[in-house]
C-alpha positions in Angstrom: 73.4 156.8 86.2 74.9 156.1 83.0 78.0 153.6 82.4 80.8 154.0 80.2 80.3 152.2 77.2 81.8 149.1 77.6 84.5 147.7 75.6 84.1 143.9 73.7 86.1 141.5 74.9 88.6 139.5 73.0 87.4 135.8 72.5 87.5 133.1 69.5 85.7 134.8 67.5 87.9 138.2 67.5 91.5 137.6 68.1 93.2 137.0 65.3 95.8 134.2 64.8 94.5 132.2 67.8 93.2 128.9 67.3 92.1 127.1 70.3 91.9 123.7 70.1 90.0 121.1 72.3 91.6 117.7 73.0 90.3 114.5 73.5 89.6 114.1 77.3 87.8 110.7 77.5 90.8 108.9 78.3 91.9 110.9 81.8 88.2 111.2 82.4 88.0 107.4 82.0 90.8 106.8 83.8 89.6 108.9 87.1 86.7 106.9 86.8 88.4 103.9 87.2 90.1 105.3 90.2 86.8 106.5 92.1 85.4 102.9 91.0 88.8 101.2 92.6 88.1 103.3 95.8 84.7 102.4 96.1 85.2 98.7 95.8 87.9 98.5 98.4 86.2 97.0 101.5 86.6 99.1 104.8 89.6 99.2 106.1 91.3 97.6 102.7 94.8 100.3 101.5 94.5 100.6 97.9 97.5 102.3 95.4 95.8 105.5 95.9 95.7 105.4 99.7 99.5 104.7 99.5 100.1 107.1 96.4 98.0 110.3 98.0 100.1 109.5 101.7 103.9 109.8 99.8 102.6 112.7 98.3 101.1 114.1 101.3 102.8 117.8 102.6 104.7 118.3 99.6 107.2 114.9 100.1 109.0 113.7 97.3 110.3 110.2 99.3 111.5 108.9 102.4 115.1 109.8 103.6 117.8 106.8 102.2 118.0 104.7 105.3 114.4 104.6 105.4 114.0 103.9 101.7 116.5 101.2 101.7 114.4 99.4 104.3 111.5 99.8 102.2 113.2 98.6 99.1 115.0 95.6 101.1 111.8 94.2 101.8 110.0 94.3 98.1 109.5 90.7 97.6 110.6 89.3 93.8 113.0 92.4 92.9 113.8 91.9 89.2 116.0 93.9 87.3 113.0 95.7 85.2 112.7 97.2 89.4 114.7 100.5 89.3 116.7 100.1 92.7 116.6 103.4 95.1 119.3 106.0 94.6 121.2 104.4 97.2 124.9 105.7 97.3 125.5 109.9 98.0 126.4 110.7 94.3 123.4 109.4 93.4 121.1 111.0 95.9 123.0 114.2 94.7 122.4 113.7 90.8 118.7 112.2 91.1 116.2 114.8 90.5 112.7 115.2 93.2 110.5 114.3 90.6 112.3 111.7 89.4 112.8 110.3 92.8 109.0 110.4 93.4 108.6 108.2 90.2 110.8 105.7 91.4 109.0 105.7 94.6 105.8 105.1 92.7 107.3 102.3 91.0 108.3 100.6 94.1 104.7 101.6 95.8 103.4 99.7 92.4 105.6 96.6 92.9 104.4 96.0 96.6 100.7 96.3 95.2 101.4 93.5 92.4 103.3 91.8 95.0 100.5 91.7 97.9 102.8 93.5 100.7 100.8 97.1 99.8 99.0 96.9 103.3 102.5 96.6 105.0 104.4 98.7 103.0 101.1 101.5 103.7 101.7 100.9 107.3 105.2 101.3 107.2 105.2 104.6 105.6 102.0 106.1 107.6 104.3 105.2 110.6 107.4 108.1 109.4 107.5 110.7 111.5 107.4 113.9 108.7 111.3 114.3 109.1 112.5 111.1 107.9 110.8 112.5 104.5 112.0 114.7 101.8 110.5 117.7 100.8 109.8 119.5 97.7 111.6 122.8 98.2 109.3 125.9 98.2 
């Protein structure tokens, strides 16, 4: 049985005009190291930032619902200024993007780490039923 001849297929090599160009990786790749290594040095049972950071971002959820978040933020210890507050009032719900909600939710998730209330502020928000979250739309 004989094939049809087989056509070549595009590559670096034969497509003209493309240039493909490798960037330097070693710094994410260090970086996930540093994770894995943080992960493995917890002791059992110890919540680290990515315990906390993979359960906000768990089922698609951008942040808890205001009321809840306001509790959370209420009780971050040593608030400075440099801490972005929630989008507390409904305008600013409205006009705050998802994804710029989640950041500020990972800031506040990183101020109860540096602040040594992580362990609580993991239990609180393992606690939330899935509807007093937020959802990415989809």
């Amino acid at each position: 049985m004989s094939s049809p001849r087989a056509k070549p297929r595009p590559g670096p090599t034969s497509t003209p005009g493309v240039e493909v160009l490798e960037k330097n990786s070693e710094t994410a790749w260090g970086l996930f190291h540093a994770l894995q290594e943080e992960q493995s040095r917890a002791p059992p049972g110890e919540v680290t930032l990515v315990d906390v950071l993979e359960l906000i971002r768990r089922n698609n959820r951008i942040c808890p619902k205001p009321s809840v978040w306001k509790k959370l933020y209420d009780y971050l210890p040593n608030k400075t200024p440099q801490l972005v507050p929630f989008p507390g009032t409904a305008q600013e719900w409205t006009m705050t993007p998802p994804l710029q909600k989640r950041a500020r939710l990972r800031q506040h998730i990183e101020w109860a780490a540096a602040q040594g209330v992580l362990k609580q502020v993991h239990k609180a928000l393992a606690a939330l039923p899935e509807e007093k979250w937020d959802h990415m739309a989809g």
